[in-house]
N, C-alpha and C positions, 0 to 999 in steps of 0.2 A: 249424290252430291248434296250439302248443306244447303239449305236456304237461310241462309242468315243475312243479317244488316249486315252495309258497309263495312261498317266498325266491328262488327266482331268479325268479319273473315277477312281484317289486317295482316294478323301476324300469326292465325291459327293453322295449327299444320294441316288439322285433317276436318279442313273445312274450307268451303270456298276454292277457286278457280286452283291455288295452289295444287291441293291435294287431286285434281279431278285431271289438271295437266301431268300433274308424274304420275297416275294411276295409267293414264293413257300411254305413257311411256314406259308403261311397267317398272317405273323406280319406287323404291321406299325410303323414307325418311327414318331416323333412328327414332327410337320408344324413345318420350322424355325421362328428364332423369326421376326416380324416386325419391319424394323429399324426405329429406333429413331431420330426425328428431328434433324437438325445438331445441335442445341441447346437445350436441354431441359428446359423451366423454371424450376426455382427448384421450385415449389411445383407439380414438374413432376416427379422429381426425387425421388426413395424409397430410402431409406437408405441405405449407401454406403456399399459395402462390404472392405471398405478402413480404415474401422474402427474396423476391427475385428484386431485379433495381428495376426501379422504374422505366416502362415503355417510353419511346415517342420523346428522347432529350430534355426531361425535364416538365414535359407538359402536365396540364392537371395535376397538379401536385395537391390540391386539393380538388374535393368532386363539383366537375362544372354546375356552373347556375345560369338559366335562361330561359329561354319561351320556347315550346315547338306548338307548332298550330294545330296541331290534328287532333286532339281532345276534343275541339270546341267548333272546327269546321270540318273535319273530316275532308271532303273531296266537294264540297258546295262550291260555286260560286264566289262565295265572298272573300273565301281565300286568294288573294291577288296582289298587287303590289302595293296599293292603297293600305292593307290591311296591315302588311309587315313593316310598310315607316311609321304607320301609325303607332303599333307598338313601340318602337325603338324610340318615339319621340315620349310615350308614356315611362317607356323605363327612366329616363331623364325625367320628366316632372314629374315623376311619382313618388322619385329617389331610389326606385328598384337599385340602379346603376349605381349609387352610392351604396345601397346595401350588399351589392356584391352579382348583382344579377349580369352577366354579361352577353350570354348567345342569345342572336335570335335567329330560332331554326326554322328553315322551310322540311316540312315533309311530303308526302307522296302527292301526286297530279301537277307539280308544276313544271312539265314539260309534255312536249308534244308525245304522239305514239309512236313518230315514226323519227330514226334519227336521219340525218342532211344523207346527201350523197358520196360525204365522205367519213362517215360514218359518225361525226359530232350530233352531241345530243343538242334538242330546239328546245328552249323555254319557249312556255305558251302564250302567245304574244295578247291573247284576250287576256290573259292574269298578269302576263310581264309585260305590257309591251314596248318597254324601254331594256329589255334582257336584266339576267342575274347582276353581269358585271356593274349597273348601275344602282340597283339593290345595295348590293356589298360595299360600294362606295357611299352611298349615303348613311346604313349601319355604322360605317367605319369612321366617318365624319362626325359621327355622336360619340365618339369613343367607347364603342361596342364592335361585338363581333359576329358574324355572319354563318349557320349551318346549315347544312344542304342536306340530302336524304338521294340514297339508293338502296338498289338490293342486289344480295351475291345469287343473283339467277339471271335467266333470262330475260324476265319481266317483272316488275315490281308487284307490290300484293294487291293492286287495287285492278277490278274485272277491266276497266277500259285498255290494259294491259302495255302501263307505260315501259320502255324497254330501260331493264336492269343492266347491272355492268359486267356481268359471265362473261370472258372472253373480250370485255373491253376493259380494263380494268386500267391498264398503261393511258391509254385516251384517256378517258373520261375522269382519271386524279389529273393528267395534267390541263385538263379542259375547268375542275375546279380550280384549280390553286391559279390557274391564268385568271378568272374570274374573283379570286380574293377570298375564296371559302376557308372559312378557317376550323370547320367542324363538318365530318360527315355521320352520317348515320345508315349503316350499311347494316341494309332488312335480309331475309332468308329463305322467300318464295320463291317460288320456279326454278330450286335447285338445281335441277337434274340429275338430283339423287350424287353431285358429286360432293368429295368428303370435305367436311366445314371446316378444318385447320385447314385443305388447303388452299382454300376459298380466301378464308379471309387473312391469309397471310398473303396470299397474292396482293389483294389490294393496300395491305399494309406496306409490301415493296413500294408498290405504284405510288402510295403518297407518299413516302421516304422519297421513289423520286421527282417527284412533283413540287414536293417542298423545296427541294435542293436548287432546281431551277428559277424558281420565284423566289427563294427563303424566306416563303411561308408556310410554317408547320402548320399540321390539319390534327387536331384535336378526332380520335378514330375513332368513334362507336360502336363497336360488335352488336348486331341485335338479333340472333341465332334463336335467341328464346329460353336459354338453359338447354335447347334439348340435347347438347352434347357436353355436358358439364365445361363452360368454359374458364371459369374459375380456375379449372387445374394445369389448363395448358395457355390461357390467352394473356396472361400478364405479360408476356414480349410481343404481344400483339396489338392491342389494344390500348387505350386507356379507362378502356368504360366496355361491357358485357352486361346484357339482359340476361336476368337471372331465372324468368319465367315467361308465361303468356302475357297477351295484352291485359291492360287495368279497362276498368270498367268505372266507372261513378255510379257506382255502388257500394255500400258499408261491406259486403258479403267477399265482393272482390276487394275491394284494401287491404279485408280482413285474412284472404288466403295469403295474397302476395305476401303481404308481411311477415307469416309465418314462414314461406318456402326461401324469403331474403335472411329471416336473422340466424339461421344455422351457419352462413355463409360468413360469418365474420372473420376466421382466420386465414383470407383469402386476400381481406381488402386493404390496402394502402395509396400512400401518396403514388399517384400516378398510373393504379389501376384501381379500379372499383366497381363492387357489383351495382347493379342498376336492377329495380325490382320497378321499372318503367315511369312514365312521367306523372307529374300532379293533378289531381283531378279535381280540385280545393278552387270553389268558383261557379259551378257547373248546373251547381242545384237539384245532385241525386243525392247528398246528403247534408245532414247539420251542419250547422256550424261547430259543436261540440264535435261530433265525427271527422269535420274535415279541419280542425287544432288537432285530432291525435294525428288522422294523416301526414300534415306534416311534421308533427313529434318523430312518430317513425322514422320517417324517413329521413329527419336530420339526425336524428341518434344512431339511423345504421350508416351513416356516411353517405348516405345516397346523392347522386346526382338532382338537383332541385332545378325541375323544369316544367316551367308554369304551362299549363293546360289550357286554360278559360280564356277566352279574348276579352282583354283587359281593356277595353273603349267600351264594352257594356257592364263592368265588373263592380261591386257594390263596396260601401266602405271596410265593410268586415271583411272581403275579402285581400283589400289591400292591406286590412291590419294585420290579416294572417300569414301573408305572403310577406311580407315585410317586417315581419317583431326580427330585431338584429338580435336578438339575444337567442331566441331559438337558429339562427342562420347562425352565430357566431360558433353554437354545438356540431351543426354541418360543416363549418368551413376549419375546423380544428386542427393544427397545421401536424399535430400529431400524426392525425391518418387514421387513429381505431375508428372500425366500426365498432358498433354496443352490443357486448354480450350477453345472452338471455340467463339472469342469477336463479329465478323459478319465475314460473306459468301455471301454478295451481288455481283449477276452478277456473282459468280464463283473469286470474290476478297476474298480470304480469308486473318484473321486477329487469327494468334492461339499464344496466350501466355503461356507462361510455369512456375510457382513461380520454384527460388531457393535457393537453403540452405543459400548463402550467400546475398538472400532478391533481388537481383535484377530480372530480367526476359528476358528470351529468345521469342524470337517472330518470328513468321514463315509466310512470307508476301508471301503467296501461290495464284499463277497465273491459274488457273486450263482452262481458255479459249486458245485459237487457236492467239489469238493479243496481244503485249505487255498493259497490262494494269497500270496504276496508284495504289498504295494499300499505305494507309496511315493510323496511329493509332499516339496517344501522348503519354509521361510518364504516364501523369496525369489516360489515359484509361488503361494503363497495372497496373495498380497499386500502382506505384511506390509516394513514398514519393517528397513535391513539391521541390524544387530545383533551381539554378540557371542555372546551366548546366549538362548536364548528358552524361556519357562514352556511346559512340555506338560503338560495336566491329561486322564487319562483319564475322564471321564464316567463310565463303567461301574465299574470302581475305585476311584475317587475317589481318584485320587494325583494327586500334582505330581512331575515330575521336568523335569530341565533338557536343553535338547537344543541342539546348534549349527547347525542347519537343516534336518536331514533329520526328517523324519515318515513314518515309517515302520513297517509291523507286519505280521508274518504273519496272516491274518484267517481265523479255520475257515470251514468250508465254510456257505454261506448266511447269515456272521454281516459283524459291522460293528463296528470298533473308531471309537468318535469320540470328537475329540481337542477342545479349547480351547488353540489357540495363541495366544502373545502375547508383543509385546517387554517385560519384565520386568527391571527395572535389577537384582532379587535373584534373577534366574536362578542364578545361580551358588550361591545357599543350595538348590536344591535338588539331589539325587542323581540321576545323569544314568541317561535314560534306555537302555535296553538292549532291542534285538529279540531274541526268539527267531525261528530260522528253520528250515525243513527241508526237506526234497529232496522228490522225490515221495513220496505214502503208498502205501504199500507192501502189496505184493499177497503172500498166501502160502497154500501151503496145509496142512492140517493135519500136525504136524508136522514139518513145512519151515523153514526156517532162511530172512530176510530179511532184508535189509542197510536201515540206515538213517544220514542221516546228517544231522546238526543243527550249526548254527551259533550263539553267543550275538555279536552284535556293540554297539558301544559305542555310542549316536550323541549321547551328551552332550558337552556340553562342559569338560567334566572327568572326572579321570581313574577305575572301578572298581577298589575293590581286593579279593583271597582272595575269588577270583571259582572258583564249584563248579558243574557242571550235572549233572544227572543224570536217568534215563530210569528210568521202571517201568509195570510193566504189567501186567494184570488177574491174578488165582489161576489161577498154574499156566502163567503165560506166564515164558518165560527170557530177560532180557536180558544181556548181557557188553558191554563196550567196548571197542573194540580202538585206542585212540586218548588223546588225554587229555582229561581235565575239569575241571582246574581247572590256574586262571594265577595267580600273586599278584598283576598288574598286568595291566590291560586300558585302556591309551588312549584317547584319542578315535579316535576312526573302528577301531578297528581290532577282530578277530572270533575267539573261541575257537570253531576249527572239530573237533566231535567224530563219529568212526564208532563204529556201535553194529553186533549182532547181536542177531536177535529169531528168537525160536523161539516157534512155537502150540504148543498141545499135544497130540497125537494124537487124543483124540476131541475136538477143538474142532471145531464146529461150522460151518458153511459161514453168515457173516454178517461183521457191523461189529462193531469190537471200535477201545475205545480205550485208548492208549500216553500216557503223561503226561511230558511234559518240564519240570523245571524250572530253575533258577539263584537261586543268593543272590550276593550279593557286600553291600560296605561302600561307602560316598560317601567322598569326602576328607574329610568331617566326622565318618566314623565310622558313621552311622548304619544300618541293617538294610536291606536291600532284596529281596526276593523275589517273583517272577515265572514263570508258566507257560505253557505253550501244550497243548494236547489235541493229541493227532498218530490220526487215524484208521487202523485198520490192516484191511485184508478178508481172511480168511479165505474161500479160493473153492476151486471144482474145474471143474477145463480144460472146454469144452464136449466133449459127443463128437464122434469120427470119422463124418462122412456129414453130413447134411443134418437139419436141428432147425427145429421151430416154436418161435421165438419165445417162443411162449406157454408152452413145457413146461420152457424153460430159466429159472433163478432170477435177478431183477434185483437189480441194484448197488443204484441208486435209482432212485425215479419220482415224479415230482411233476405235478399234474393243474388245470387252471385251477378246473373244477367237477367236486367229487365222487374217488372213484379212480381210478388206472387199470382198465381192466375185462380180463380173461383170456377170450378169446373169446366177447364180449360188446361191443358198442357201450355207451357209457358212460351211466351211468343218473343222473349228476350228485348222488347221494345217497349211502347207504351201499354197499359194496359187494355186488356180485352182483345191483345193480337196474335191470340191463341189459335189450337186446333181440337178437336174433340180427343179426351183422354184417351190413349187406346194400347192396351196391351194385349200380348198372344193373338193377336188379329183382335180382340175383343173393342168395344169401346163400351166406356161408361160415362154415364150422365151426371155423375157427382163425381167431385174431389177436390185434389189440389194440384196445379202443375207447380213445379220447383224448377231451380237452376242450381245445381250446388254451387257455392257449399251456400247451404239457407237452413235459417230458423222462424219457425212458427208457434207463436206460444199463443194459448189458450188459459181461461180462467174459469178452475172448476169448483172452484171454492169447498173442496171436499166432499163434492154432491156425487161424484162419478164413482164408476167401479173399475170400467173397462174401456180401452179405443181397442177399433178394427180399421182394419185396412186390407186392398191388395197393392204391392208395391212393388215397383219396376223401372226398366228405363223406360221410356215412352217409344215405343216402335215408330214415329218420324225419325228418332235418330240412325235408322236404318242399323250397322255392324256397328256404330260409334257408341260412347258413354261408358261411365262406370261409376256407378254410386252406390252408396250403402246409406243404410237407413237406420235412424235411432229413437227411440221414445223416451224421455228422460220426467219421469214424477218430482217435482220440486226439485230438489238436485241431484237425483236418485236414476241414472240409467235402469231403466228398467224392459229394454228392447232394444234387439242391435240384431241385423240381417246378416253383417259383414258387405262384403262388395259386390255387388250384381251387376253383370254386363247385359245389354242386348241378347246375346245367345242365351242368356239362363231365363227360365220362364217365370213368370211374377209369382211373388211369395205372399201367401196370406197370413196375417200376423195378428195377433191378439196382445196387447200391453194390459196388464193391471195398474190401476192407477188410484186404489182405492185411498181416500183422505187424502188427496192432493190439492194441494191450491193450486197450483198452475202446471199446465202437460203444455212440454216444450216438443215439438216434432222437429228433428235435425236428418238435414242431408247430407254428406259427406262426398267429398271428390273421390274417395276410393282410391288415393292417394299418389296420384299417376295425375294430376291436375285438372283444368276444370273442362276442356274442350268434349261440347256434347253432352255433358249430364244431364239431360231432363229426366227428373226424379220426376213420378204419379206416385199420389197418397189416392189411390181410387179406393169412391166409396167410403170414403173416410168419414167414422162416424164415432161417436163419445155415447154410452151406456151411462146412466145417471138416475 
């Protein structure tokens, strides 16, 4: 049996009380599904369940928007009734509510364990003790709506082992909808190993008839996990299906989900939709940059937008982020596409979105650790041919005009998305401009490093007393040895400038960032300014001989669940709440513990020859896990394991990595998802 937190043995099959009650009853759960290229050709693709009519009379016709509380409290305390007017009064003074936000859902622990004597479930009168029905009536009194949480088993997934709706499914819909619930969220633990369509089409009867009675429809959320493809069968079922495992507030975990959600696009429409789970933007396990792409994502795949973070402690960025109507307004699209992936080269992603009013949203998604280049045209989104075309950035909330190309340099982990569209007043607006830049730049203290930035034109008319210019932190020296301003800058054409950048002698060995900006004027005159963050590292050479791993300082690292751990197998929580590394019965004193999927990058500034390793799952995960393992020299694969399970005994591996500036260490889910992969780099050491 798993030892895992709360939170991750939610919703995971073979982990936590779940799997440990159907092993005892000798049931098994199906193998998740195998994820799907990030594109599938279509004659890959079955027929969409996008084309059935809409579930549920009409409901969700676009993918709901609202709060569920388990991101941010899990099963504490605070989660109570206190907590959920509290939100409902903030969606109203926040404007959530006007922006479109409407549910707010209770999840797992708010009833007692045991139901009454006649077999009705008890809210828990320390968290409710005025019951649900008084909840839903003050929700509904804000002009908002109310959702509740169960699960198609016995008991729900959390160990105090609240009881699920198996066999009560007739009750307990018409015990919500008496109550006013206007959204369920129906979880997938304690099966009993019986089959998932007919689980939860049972309870889809039961709130057809529950509704009927009250005529209150119930908004149905399948949350099965993916593990039975329900994409292909639950569109008359549902209106909403989890399309994977739980999310994490983690860049590693948004990072898979997102990939195992956008194959799924010709699935999704008005009134059914995949759900790649809820928001985690708030939480403070990532950027702010990171948690803009996550909700980029997620609104470009149609996804259901349900806020995570308990919003009475949430900071103003976070309300910005939840709140931009212009990225919601790409979510709420009455059209229905979700966004298809156009290419993914290198971790550039290219995802366009059709909308009702024909043009297209585009999500220039940076998933690498360095600012990259990500570029598409009209012509490849779609779009009808033209002379000029509107580009609105979402995140800035500009209009400029562009003459086909879409294009922007995107920081590292971030997402610039765009609303294209042919606009007969393209021309009224100020044509768009890239900032670009060369590699980010390695130095070390007091070091002098070159950089060099490009401002290009891609409007359709022409910029004019066009300026750029570079600064950078207290105490950092930049010079230009090139020019920076043009009085005229064309269509297509680029003010290319070299700069010099000096650290300053006790600068510090870390990330450090460099600011680029540009003004220029439109042919009408008017003001335009624009920037781009250029990262810069401050590092120092590895040593001469042979190093662990573990004793050298990383670039970056990003972890599916929890940190990376320093000679410690990964303890999926805070850091340091590890175990000693241990394969084949072995243990070792040096390494890395991982959680796939994770990246680990190092800077060897071409001093290296060779990394070693021995690599495996971590023997805590008892039969569980499956990861494979990669060593990638700059951008150069140059080691790959394939997929190692528990049963296969650890592989010792040698990478060359000679003249590299940075060795990226990659773990992989082994493509069967992420439950249980603790990846060991034991002994992990760089030759130099």
């Amino acid at each position: 049996m798993r030892h895992r937190s709360l939170r991750t043995a939610r919703h995971r099959v073979i982990g936590g009380l779940a799997a440990a009650l159907l092993g005892t009853a000798g049931l098994t759960l199906p193998a998740a599904a195998q994820p799907a290229a990030a594109r599938p050709a279509p004659s890959e693709q079955t027929a969409p369940a996008a084309e059935t009519a809409p579930a549920g009379d009409g409901l969700a016709l676009t993918p709901p928007m609202g709060f569920n509380n388990w991101n941010s409290t899990h099963c504490r305390a605070e989660f109570n009734e206190a907590m959920v007017k509290g939100i409902a009064d903030l969606f109203v003074s926040k404007g959530l509510k006007d922006a479109g936000y409407t549910y707010v859902n209770l999840d797992d622990c708010w009833a007692l364990p045991q139901r009454d004597a006649n077999g009705k479930l008890v809210p828990d009168p320390a968290r409710f003790p005025n019951g649900i029905k008084a909840v839903a009536d003050y929700i509904h009194s804000k002009g908002l709506k109310i959702g509740i949480y169960t699960s198609a088993g016995t008991k729900t997934c959390n160990t105090a082992g609240f009881p699920g709706a198996l066999g009560h499914e007739r009750s307990d819909a018409q015990q919500f909808a008496d109550w006013g619930i206007d959204y369920l969220k129906y979880d997938n633990c304690n099966n009993q190993g019986v089959d998932a369509k007919q689980r939860y089409r049972t309870m889809r009867d039961a709130l057809k008839a529950a509704s009927e009675t009250t005529g209150r429809p119930i908004v149905y959320s399948i949350c099965e996990w993916g593990q039975n493809k329900p994409w292909e069968w639950a569109a008359d079922v549902g209106q909403l299906w989890r399309t994977t495992g739980d999310i994490s507030d983690t860049w590693g975990s948004m990072l898979s989900i997102a990939k195992k959600n956008l194959p799924l696009a010709p699935y999704a429409g008005p009134g059914h939709w995949n759900d790649p789970d809820m928001l985690e933007v708030g939480n403070g396990g990532m950027t702010d940059t990171e948690y803009r792409s996550h909700f980029s994502l997620w609104s470009v795949m149609a996804a259901p937008l349900l806020i995570g973070t308990d919003l009475r402690k949430a900071d103003a960025t976070t309300f910005e982020i939840l709140g931009n109507r212009d990225v919601i307004a790409v979510d709420q699209d009455p059209l229905g596409k979700q966004g298809t992936v156009l290419s993914s080269e290198g971790g550039r992603w290219v995802i366009s979105k059709e909308l009702a009013d024909g043009g297209r949203a585009v999500a220039l998604f940076n998933e690498t650790d360095q600012p990259q280049r990500i570029a598409t045209t009209a012509a490849r989104l779609g779009l009808p041919q033209a002379d000029g075309y509107r580009l609105r950035d979402l995140w800035r909330h500009q209009d400029h005009n562009t003459a086909g190309s879409v294009a922007a340099t995107v920081p590292a982990h971030g997402t610039v998305l765009y609303r294209v569209s042919a606009d007969k007043r393209w021309a009224s607006y100020p044509p768009a401009a890239e900032l670009r830049v060369g590699a980010a730049p390695f130095t070390e203290a007091g070091a002098t490093a070159p950089v060099e930035t490009a401002l290009g034109n891609l409007g359709g008319t022409p910029a004019h007393q066009v300026r750029v210019r570079l600064t950078g932190p207290d105490g950092w020296r930049v010079r230009t040895t090139s020019p920076t301003q043009a009085a005229t800058l064309p269509t297509g054409s680029r003010l290319a400038t070299r700069w010099q950048v000096t650290a300053p002698k006790d600068a510090k060995p870390g990330a450090y960032e460099l600011t680029l900006r540009a003004d220029y004027r439109s042919a009408r005159g008017g003001e335009v300014s624009t920037g781009l963050p250029i990262p810069v590292h401050v590092v120092v050479a590895p040593p001469t001989g042979s190093t662990y791993a573990s004793d050298l300082p990383w670039l970056s690292a990003v972890n599916g669940w929890g940190p990376v751990e320093k000679d410690t197998s990964v303890g999926e929580n805070a850091a340091g709440d590890g175990h000693p590394i241990t394969l084949d019965g072995t243990a070792h004193a040096k390494g890395l513990g991982v959680h796939a999927p994770s990246e680990v990058t190092y800077y060897t500034g071409g001093h290296c020859t060779a990394f070693t390793a021995k690599v495996g799952v971590d023997d805590e995960e008892g039969t569980a896990g499956t990861v494979a393992f990669e060593v990638w020299a700059d951008g150069t694969k140059v080691l790959s394991t394939g997929t190692l399970t528990n049963a296969d005994p650890a592989k010792t591996v040698t990478a060359a990595v000679d003249g590299a500036t940075t060795v990226r260490l990659v773990t992989t889910d082994g493509g069967d998802d992420v439950t249980s992969d603790h990846g060991d780099w034991a002994d992990a050491a760089f030759s130099c």
